[in-house]
VEXROVO-813947 format. One record per residue (C-alpha): y, z, x. Coordinates in steps of 0.25 Angstrom, whole numbers, padded with zeros to 4 digits, always signed. Each point is the difference from the previous one (the first is absolute). Layout:
YZX
...
% end
This chain:
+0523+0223-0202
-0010+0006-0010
-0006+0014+0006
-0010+0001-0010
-0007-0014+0007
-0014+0004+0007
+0001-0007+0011
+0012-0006+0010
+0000-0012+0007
+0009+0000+0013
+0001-0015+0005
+0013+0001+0006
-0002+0003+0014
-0013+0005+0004
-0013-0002-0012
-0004+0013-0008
-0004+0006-0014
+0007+0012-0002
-0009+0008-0010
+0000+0016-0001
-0011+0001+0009
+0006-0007+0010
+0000-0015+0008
-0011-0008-0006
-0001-0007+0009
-0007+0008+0008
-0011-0003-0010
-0007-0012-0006
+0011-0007-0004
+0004-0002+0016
-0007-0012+0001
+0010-0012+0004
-0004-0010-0013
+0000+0011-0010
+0014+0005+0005
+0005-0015+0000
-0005-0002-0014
+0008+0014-0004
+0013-0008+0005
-0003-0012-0006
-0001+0007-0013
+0012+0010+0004
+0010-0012+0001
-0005-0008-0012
+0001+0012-0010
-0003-0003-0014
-0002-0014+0004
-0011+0002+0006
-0008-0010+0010
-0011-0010-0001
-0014+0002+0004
+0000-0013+0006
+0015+0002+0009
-0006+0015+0003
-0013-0009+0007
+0009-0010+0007
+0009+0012+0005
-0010+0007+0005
-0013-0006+0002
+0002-0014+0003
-0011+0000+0009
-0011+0002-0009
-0007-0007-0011
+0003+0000-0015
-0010+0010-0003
+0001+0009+0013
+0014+0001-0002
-0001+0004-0016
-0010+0011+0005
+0008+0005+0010
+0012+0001-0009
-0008+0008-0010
-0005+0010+0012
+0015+0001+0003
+0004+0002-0016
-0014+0010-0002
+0004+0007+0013
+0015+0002-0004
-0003+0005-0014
-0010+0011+0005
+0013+0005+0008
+0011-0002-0010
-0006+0002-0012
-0008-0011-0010
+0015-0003-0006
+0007-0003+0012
-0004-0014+0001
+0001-0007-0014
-0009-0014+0001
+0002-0011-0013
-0002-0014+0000
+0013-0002+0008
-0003+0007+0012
+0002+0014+0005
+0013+0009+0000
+0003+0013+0003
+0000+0010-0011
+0016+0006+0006
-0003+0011-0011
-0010+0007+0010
+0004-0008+0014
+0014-0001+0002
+0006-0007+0012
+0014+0002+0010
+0000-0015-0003
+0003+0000-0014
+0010+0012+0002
+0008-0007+0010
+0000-0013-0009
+0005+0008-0013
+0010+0007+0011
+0004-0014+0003
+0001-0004-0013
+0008+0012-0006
+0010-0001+0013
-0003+0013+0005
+0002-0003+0013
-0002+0014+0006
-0015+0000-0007
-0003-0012+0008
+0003+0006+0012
-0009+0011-0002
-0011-0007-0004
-0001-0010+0012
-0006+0008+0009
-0003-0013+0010
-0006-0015-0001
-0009-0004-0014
-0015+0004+0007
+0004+0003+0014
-0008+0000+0010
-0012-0007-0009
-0008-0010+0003
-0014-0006-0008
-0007-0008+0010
-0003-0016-0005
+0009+0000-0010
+0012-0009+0001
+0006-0001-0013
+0000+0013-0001
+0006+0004+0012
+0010-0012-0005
+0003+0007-0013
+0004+0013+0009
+0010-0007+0009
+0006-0005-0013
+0000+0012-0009
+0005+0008+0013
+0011-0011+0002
+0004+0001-0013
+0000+0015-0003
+0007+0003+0014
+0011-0008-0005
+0003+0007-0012
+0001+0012+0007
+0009-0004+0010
+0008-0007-0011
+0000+0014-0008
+0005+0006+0013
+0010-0010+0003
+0005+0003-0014
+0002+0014+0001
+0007-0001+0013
+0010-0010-0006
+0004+0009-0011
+0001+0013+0007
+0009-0009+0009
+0008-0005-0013
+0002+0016-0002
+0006+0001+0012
-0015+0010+0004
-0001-0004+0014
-0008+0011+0004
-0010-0004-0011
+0001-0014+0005
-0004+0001+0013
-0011+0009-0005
-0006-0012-0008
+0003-0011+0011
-0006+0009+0009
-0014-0001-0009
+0003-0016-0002
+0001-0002+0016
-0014+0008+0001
-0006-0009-0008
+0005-0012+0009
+0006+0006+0012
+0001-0015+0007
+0009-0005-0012
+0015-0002+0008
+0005-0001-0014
-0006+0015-0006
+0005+0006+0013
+0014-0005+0001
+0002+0005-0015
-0007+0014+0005
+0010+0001+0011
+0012-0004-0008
-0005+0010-0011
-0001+0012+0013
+0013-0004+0004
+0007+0002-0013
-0006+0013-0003
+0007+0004+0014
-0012-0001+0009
+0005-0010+0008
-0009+0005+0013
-0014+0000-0009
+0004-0016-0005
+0002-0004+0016
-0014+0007+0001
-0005-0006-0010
+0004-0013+0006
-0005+0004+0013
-0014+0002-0007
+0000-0014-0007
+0002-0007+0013
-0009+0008+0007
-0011-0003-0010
+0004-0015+0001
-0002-0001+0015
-0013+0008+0003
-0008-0006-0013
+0007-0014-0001
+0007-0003+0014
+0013-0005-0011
+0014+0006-0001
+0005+0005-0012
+0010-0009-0010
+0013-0003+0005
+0006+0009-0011
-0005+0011+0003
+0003-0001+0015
+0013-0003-0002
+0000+0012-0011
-0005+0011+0009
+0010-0007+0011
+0011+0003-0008
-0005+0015-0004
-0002+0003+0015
+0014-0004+0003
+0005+0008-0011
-0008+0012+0003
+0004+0000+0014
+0016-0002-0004
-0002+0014-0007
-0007+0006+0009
+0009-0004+0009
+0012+0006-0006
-0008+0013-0004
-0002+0002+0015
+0015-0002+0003
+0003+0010-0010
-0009+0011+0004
+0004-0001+0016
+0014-0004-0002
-0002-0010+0012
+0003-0014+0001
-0010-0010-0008
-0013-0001+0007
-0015-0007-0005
-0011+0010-0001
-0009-0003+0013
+0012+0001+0009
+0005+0012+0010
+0009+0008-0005
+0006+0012+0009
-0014+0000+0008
-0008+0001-0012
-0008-0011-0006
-0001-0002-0015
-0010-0012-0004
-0003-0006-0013
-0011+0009-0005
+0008+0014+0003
+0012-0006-0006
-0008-0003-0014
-0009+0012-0001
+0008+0005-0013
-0004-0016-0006
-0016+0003+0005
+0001+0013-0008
+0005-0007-0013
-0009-0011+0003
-0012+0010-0002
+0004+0006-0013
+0003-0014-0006
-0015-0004+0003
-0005+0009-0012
-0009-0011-0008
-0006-0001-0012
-0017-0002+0003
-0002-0015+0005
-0009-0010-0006
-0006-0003+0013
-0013-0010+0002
-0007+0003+0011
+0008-0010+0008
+0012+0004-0005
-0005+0015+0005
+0000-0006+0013
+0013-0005-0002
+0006+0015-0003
-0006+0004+0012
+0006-0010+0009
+0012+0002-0008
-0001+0015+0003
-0004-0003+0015
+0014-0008+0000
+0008+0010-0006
-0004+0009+0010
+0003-0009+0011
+0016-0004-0008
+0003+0015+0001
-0001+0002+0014
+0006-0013+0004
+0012+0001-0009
-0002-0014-0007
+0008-0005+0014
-0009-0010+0003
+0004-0007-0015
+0012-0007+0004
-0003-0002+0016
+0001+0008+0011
+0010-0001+0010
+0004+0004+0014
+0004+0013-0004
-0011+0004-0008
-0008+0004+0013
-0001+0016-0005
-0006-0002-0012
-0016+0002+0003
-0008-0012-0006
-0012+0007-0008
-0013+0001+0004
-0012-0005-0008
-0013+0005+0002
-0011-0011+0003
-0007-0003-0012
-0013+0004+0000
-0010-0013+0003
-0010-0004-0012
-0015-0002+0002
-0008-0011-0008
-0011-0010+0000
-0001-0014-0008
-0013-0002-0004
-0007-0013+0000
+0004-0007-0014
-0014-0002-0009
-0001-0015-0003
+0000-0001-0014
+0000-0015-0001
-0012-0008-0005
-0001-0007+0013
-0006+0009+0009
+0008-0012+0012
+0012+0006-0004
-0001+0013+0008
+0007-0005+0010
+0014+0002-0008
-0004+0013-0005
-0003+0004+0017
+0013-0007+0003
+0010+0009-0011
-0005+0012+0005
+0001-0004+0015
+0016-0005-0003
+0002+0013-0007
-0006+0009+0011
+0010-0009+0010
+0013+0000-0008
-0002+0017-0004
-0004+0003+0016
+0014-0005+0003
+0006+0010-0008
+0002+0012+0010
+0002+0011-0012
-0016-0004-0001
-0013+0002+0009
-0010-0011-0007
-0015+0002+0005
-0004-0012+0007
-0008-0014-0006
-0011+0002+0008
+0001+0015-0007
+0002-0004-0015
-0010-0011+0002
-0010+0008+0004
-0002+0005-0015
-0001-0014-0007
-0011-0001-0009
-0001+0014+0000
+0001+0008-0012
+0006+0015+0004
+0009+0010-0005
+0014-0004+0004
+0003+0017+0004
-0013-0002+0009
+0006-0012+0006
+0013+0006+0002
-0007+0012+0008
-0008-0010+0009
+0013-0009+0003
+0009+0012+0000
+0010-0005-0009
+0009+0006-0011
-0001-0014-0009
-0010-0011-0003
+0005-0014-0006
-0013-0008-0008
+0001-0011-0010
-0008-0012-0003
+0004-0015-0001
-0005-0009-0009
+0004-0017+0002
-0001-0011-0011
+0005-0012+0007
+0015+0002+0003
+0002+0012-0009
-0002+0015+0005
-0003+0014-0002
+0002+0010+0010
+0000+0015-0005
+0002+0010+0009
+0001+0017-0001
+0004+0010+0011
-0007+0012+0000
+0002+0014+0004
-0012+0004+0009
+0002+0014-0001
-0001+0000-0016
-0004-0012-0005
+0012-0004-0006
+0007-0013-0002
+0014+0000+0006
+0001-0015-0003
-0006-0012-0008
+0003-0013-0003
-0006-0012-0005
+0006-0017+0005
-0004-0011-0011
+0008-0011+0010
-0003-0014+0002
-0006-0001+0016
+0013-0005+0006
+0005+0013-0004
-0010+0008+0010
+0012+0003+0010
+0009+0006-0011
-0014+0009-0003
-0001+0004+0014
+0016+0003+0001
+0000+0008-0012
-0014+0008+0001
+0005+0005+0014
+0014+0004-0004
-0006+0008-0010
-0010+0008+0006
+0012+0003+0010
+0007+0003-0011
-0009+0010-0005
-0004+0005+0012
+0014+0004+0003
+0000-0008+0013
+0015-0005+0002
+0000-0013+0006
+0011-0006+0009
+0008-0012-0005
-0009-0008+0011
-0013+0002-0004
+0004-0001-0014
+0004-0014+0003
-0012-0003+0007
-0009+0004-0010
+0008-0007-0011
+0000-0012+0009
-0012-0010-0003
-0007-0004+0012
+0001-0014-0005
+0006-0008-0011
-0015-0008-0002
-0010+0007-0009
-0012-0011+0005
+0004+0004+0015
-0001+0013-0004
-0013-0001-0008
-0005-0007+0013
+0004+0012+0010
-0007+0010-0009
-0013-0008+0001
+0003-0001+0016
-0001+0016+0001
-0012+0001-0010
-0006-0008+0010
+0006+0005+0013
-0005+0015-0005
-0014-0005+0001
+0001+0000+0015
-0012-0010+0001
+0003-0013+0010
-0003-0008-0014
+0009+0007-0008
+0010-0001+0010
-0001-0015+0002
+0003+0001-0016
+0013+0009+0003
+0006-0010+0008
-0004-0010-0009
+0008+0006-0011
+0012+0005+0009
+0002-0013+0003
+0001-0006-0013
+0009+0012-0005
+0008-0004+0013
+0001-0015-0004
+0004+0003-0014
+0010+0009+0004
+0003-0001+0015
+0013+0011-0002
-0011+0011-0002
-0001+0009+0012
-0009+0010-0006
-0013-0013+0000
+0004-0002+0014
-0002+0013+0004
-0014+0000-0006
-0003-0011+0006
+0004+0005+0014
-0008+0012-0003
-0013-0008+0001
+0000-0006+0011
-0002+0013+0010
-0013+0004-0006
-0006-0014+0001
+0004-0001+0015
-0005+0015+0003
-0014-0004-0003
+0000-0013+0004
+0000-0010-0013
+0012-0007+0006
+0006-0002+0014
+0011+0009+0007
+0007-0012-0001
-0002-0004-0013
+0003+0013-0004
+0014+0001+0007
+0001-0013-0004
-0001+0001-0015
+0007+0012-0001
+0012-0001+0007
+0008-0008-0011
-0005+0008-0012
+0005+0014+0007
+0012-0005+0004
+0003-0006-0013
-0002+0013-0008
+0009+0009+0007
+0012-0012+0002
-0004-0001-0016
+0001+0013-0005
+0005+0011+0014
-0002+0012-0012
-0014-0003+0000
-0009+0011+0005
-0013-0010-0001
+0008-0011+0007
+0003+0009+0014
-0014+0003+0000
-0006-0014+0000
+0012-0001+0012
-0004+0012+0008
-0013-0004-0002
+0000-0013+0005
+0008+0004+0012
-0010+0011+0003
-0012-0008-0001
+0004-0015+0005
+0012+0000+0007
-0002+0013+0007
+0014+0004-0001
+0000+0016+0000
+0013+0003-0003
+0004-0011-0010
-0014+0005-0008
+0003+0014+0000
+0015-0002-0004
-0005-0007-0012
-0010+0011-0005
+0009+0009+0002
+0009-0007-0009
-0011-0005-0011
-0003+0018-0002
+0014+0002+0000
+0000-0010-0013
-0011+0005-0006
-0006+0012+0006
-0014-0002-0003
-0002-0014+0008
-0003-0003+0014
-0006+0012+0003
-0014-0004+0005
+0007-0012+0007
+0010+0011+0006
-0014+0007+0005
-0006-0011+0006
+0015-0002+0008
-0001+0012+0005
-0013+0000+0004
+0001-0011+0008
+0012+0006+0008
-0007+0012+0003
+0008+0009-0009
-0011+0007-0008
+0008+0013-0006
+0008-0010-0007
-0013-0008-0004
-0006+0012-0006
+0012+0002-0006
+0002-0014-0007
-0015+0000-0004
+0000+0012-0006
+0009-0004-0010
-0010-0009-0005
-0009+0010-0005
+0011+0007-0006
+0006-0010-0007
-0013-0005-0005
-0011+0011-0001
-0009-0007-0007
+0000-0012+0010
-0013-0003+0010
+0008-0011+0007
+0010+0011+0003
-0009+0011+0005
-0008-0011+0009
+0014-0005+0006
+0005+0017+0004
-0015+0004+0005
+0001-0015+0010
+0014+0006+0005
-0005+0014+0003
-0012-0009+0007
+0008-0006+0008
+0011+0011+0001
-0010+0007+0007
-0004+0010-0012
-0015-0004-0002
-0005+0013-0007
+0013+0000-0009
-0002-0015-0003
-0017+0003-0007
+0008+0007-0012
+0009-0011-0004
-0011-0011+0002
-0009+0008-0007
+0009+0002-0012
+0002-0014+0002
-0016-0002-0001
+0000+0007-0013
+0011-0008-0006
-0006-0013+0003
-0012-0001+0007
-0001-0014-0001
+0015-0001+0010
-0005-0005+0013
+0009+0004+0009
-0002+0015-0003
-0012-0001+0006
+0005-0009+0012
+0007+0012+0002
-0008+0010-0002
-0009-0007+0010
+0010+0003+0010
+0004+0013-0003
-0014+0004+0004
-0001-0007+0011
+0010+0008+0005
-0005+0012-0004
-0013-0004+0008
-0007-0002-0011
-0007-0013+0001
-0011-0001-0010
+0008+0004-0011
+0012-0011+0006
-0012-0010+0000
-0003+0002-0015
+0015-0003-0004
+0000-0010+0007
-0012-0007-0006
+0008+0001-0014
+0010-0005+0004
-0006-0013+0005
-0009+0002-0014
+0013-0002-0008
+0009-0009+0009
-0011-0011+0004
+0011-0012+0006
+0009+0009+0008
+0002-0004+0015
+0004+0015+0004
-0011+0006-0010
-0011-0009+0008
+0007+0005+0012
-0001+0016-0001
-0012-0002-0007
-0007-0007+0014
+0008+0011+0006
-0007+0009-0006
-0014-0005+0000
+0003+0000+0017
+0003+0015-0001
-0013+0001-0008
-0008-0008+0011
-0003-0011-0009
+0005-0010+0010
-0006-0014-0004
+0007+0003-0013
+0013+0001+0004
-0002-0011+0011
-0002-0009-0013
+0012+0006-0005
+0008-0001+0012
-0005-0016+0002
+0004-0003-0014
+0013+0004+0000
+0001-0007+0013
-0003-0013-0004
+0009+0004-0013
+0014+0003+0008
-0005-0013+0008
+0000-0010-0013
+0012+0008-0008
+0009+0004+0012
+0001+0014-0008
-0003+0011+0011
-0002+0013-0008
+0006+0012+0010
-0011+0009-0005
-0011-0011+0005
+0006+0004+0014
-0008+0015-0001
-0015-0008-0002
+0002-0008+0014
+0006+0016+0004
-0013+0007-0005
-0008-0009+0008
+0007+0002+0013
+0007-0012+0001
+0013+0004+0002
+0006-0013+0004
-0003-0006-0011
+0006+0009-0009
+0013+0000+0007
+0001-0016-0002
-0004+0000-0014
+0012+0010-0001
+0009-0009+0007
-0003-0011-0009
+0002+0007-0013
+0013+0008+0006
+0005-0015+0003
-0003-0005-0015
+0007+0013-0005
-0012+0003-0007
+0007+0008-0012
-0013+0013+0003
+0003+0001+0015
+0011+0009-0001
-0006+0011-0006
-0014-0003+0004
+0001+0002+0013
+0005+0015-0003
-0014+0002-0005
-0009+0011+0005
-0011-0010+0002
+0010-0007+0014
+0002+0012+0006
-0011-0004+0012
+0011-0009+0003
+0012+0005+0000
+0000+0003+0013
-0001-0012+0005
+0010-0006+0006
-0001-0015-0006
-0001+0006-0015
+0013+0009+0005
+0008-0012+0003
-0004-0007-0009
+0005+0010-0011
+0014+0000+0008
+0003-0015+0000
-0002+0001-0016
+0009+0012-0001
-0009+0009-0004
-0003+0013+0007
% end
């Protein structure tokens, strides 16, 4: 390396410009492009680089004569920093002047090329660019995985190299020394590990090559759920049982007893497996003296889970390497503290395509990501309704961290050109700012499920959140093998998010064909079960229809697919609402959280409301607000449960914060309404509900409280009209509406309400249950009639 160079470019591991003053990057030479364009140059050294392969890299987006533009900002920009020379410009291009900007790169290739073996290794301080990303660059980002691929395997190959000779001069301390280095680099390869143990054992460290053993398999199961290769198994087999064949004899020796195994009682006493090898643990600990690793920042978390293994080995002896049998019972397994659980939203993915129609797919990666990452439980992910909250909006993501309390925040954009697609995506520290990920897919569309699989695997990964062979499965597992099914179910759930009886007709639409294309695809007969129930609760369909309808679709899911959370919870909601089966309901929400534990919450509430067990109501809705702070729908459902939990005052905060949210959300006002009825507060209940019948204008149980109200209000004649319409409604449909029950109760006509009761608890109308726990029936809950009534359907 030349000292007398101005400047230093350090693109192996982590980006920076080593000059005297400092990191410049720091300064104006931090901006993405400008660094990308030093690389560029950096690698292509006297060669230089093309002004037009400099625009395709890194503005492929822009125009012509945008993109020469911003080039020369980035060029004026650079040579302000570095110095007019640094940056030689000719007719062929641009290259680097490497008399006054020198780089690790060309180092570590002239280290290469000369065979110093040892150079390399301290020049490669991690992965080419680590941790960098440019946004809307592919090729770029292309060219990185390349150059990173094929720098990385020059290194290992000058490591592999050094460890081979020092093993050829019989070094064997040395050797494990560098195949310790090689196995950092790749601590998965079976390969790299058994030459690492056999190096250990050589050296006469045979209890650090079972632990290193023990450290590879570990690795394998907790990040891969696979076993190691059978050589190495069979290796550190063999190891063991010589190791144990010493030990063994050592201990004969020393008591001058007959022969027996470590773990068993000698004399009274008891000497296990770890007491036995504490002299090996000692020697284990000098032989771990390493030279400085060239970790990336996964590989980092790799050493650390390595360390976290070591740890774990020392205590437990290694036993557990070979099997543990009968006799092993006085060796103590470790324990391992609970990893800490990770906080982070996914945002709403911006539609970056030109047709404006195809949102639907950009809502629907985001919805599949925040799904497959809840079920991870190392991870706490805020909530759809949360994340969803901030679509459109253009905020700082450390503000949005704050309001949704989370340590990380996933964004990125998606941009479709017939079958071909772009997804980027970063994951960003909300406390700083920084990136801790990025990544950008040019796939075709049939390749969206290997996007999804990939994207959350990562962000786990660089999250530290360790996922159990189960739900690594699950989310590697696509949910079906048709890309026009699933193209269909993501246009079901734009329209079933829409929550409008139009675009609800629309979702079952499009759940239908999904199903027809694929009828194996339990996650589109979920969705289509989920619609039902809000049809039949404000009278669009019948009860009967309803149950009809969605029996087959939520049975279907869960026989389908029993690992899937959204599938219990169309179940559980099915038999709540239509069947009226309390214990089959609540058995399969319980199940559908312990999947996935954001789900079923608010269906859980409403369960339990409708039993009469409020502190576990509270409990289950509160969890909807905490998981999704930002979410009105959420508010609105916790501030009804306290309603009707019999917490009026408490509920006027949560439906007010639901108010500010979204003051356009009906039932906050419904139940706002009610809360001040309670509260004795009747003109300002009146009010609320005057906006609620103002935003929902074809609801049976809006027109309901609404009379309801204007008879509190003395407006009789109103309400009469009310009361007669809705009459002549259940009349023609069949459809009796509990709530229609407390207009004939406002008016003293008691009888009446009771039969219009009757009627819908014979139809199962899918609002009785928890309506009837409504403050607003408490004039006749003492009635004997409405008492019995209750009983006959199980309710309390």
């Amino acid at each position: 390396m030349n000292s007398s160079l101005s400047f230093r470019l350090q693109l192996l591991g982590r980006p920076s410009i080593k000059a005297e003053g400092g990191d410049l990057l720091k300064g104006a030479p931090a901006q993405r492009r400008r660094v990308a364009l030093l690389a560029l140059l950096a690698l292509a050294q006297d060669r230089g680089v093309t002004r037009d392969k400099v625009l395709g890299y890194l503005w492929p987006e822009n125009d012509i004569e945008h993109a020469r533009n911003l080039l020369n900002v980035a060029v004026y920009a650079l040579r302000k920093s570095l110095g007019e020379e640094a940056i030689v410009s000719d007719a062929e291009g641009l290259r680097l002047n490497t008399s006054i900007v020198g780089s690790d790169v060309a180092d570590f290739e002239a280290a290469i090329a000369s065979g110093d073996g040892e150079a390399v290794v301290a020049l490669y301080c991690g992965p080419f660019l680590d941790g960098f990303f440019v946004g809307d660059a592919p090729e770029f980002e292309r060219w990185v995985e390349r150059e990173r691929d094929r720098l990385g395997r020059l290194y290992s190959a000058a490591v592999e190299k050094l460890a081979d000779e020092s093993e050829r001069d019989q070094n064997f301390d040395r050797a494990a020394k560098w195949w310790r280095s090689r196995a950092a680099y790749d601590p998965y390869d079976s390969r790299v590990t058994l030459r690492l143990m056999q190096a250990l054992d050589a050296s006469g460290n045979t209890a650090a090559a079972l632990q290193q053993a023990l450290i590879h398999e570990r690795l394998l199961k907790e990040d891969f759920g696979v076993e190691p290769s059978a050589d190495l198994k069979n290796a550190a087999v063999a190891l063991r049982s010589r190791r144990e064949t010493v030990d063994q004899t050592t201990f004969v020796r020393q008591q001058g007893r007959p022969q027996t195994p470590p773990g068993k009682h000698v004399a009274g006493a008891s000497v296990d497996a770890a007491s036995a090898n504490a002299d090996s643990h000692d020697v284990i600990d000098e032989k771990l003296e390493d030279a400085e690793l060239p970790l990336s920042r996964s590989r980092r978390n790799v050493a650390v889970s390595i360390g976290s293994v070591l740890t774990i080995a020392a205590i437990g002896g290694g036993w557990f390497l070979s099997g543990r049998g009968k006799n092993d019972s006085k060796v103590s397994a470790p324990v391992v503290t609970a990893q800490p659980t990770r906080t982070m939203a996914v945002l709403p993915f911006i539609n970056m395509s030109a047709d404006s129609s195809e949102e639907y797919f950009s809502d629907g990666l985001t919805d599949e990501l925040i799904s497959a990452l809840s079920q991870v439980r190392a991870l706490r992910v805020a909530s759809r309704t949360s994340a969803f909250a901030f679509k459109g909006q253009k905020r700082d993501i450390r503000s949005i961290g704050r309001v949704l309390n989370v340590g990380s925040v996933l964004e990125g954009s998606v941009r479709k050109v017939g079958n071909h697609v772009r997804v980027t995506a970063q994951l960003i520290n909300s406390a700083d700012g920084f990136h801790l990920w990025s990544e950008t897919y040019d796939r075709q569309g049939t390749d969206i499920f290997a996007i999804q699989a990939d994207m959350a695997l990562r962000i786990a990964s660089a999250l530290e959140a360790k996922l159990t062979p189960q739900e690594r499965n699950r989310i590697a597992r696509p949910p079906t093998e048709s890309a026009h099914a699933h193209t269909l179910y993501l246009q079901a759930r734009y329209f079933a998010g829409q929550r409008r009886s139009e675009s609800l007709a629309k979702a079952i639409e499009y759940y239908e064909r999904a199903i027809a294309e694929d009828p194996q695809y339990a996650a589109a007969y979920a969705g289509l079960a989920s619609v039902y129930p809000p049809l039949g609760v404000h009278g669009y369909i019948s009860p009967w229809e309803g149950r009809t309808r969605m029996r087959e679709p939520a049975m279907k899911a869960v026989a389908l697919d029993p690992g899937l959370a959204q599938a219990h919870t169309a179940l559980g909601g099915y038999l709540y609402a239509f069947e009226w089966n309390w214990r089959g309901a609540e058995s399969e929400l319980r199940r559908a959280i312990e999947l996935d534990p954001t789900a079923a919450h608010g269906w859980y509430s409403v369960y339990l409301l409708a039993m009469h067990r409020y502190d576990e109501a509270i409990r289950e809705a509160r969890k909807g607000p905490e998981f999704a702070p930002q979410s009105a729908i959420e508010y609105a459902q916790f501030g009804y449960t306290l309603v009707l939990a019999g917490q009026a005052r408490l509920a006027l905060e949560a439906l007010n914060t639901s108010i500010e949210l979204d003051s356009g959300l009906a039932n906050s006002h419904l139940n706002l309404a009610m809360a001040y009825e309670e509260l004795g507060k009747r003109d300002q209940a009146f009010r609320e509900y005057q906006k609620f019948a103002t935003l929902v204008r074809r609801d049976i149980g809006e027109r309901a409280y609404l009379g309801r109200a204007l008879v509190l209000a003395g407006r009789n004649r109103e309400a009469r009209e009310i009361l007669d319409s809705l009459k002549a409604e259940g009349a023609k449909t069949r459809v009796y509406t509990p709530q229609v029950a407390l207009l004939f109760d406002a008016f003293g006509e008691t009888d009446s309400a009771l039969a219009w009761l009757e009627a819908s608890a014979r139809q199962r109308h899918p609002g009785f249950p928890h309506g009837v726990v409504e403050p607003a029936f408490a004039s006749l809950r003492g009635n004997q009639r409405f008492r019995e009534l209750l009983r006959r359907n199980g309710l309390p």
